[in-house]
N, C-alpha and C positions, 0 to 999 in steps of 0.2 A: 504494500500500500504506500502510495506518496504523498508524502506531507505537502498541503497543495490548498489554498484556501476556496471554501465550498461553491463559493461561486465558477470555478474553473472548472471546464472537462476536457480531458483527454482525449480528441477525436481519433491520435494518431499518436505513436513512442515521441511527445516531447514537443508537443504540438499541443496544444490550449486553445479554447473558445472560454468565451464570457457563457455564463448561462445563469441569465438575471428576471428578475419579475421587471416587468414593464407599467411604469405605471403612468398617467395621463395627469395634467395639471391644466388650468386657468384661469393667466389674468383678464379678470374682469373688470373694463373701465363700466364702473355704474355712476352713473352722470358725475363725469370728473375724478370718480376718488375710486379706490379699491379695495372692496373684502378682504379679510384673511383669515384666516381661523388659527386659533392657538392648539397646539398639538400638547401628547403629555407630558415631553420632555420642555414644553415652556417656550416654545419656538412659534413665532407666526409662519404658518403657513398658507401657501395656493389652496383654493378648493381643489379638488381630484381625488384621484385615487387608483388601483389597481385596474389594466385592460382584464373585462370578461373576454372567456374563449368564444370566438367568433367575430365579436365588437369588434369595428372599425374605432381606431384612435377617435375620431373627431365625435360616434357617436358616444365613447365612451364618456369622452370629459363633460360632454353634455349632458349625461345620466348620471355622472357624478355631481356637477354642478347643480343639477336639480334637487339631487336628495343631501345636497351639504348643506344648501343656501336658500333652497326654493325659488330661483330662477328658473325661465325657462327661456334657453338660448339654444339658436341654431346657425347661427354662421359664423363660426370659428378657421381663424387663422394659426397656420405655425408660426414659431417662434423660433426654441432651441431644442436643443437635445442634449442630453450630457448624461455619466454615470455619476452617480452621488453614493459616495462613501455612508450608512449610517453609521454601525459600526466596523471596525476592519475584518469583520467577518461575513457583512450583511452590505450588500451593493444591491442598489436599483438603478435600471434605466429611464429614466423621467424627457416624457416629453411633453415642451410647453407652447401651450395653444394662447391665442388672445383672444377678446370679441368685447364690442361695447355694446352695452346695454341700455337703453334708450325706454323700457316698458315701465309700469308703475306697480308691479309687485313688488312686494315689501319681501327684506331679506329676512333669514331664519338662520337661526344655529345648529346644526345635527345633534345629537345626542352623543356622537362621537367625537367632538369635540369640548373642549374646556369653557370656549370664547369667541365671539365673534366682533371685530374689529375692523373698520370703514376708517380709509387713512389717504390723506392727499398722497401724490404721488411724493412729494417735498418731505413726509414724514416716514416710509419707507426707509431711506439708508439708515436712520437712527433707531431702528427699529430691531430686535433679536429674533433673526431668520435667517437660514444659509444664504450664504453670499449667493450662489446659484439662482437662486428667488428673487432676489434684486436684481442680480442683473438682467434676468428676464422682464422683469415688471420696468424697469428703465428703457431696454427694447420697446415693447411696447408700447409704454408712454412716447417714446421717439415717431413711432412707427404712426401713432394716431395723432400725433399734431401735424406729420405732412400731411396725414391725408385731412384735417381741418383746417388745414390755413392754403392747400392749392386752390386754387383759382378755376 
């Protein structure tokens, strides 16, 4: 047996693949400012959550977003993608969608989470969440002032 951490598999003598849960994120511009929910370890995070077998990425994070926040959004954009260390045993692959929200439902807190937190884009950096999550949430703040200030 080789000492090899759990995420790795051996397809061939010495040759490794990633073999990680996948999981769907997103930022939500809801009129200007953005959701987050507080996780157990104290962290704000994106709504999301794990891709079901079969779901499409985009319908995921929309089925998770529904049942985190009580949204209901359908036209999402990528963003990023990255592997996120939780602990150095435990790696996920996170991918991150945007969409603005523009409707009048009112937001909810899951049960699975601690917290639910509405934050200008400006209050973000000083905020305790993996750097990953900001830099996304920064993308796409970036990404929706071009498209509201082109012409």
């Amino acid at each position: 047996m080789t000492d090899r951490p759990p995420y790795l598999v051996e397809r061939n003598p010495g040759y490794f693949e990633y073999q990680l849960p996948i999981s769907v994120k997103l930022v939500v511009d809801h009129h200007g400012r953005v959701p987050l929910l507080r996780n157990e370890r104290d962290e704000w995070e994106l709504p999301g959550g794990k891709l079901e077998v079969g779901e499409t990425p985009e319908d995921g994070v929309c089925r998770e977003v529904a049942e985190e926040l009580g949204l209901t959004v359908g036209d999402v954009d990528i963003i990023d993608a990255w592997v996120y260390e939780i602990t150095p045993q435990r790696h996920v692959f996170i991918v991150s969608f945007g969409a603005v929200y523009t409707g009048d439902e009112g937001l909810v807190c899951s049960a699975e989470h601690k917290e639910l937190g509405v934050f200008t884009y400006d209050e973000v950096p000083g905020l305790r969440m993996p750097e990953p999550y900001k830099r996304t949430i920064v993308r796409w703040r970036e990404r929706v002032e071009r498209l509201t200030s082109a012409p």
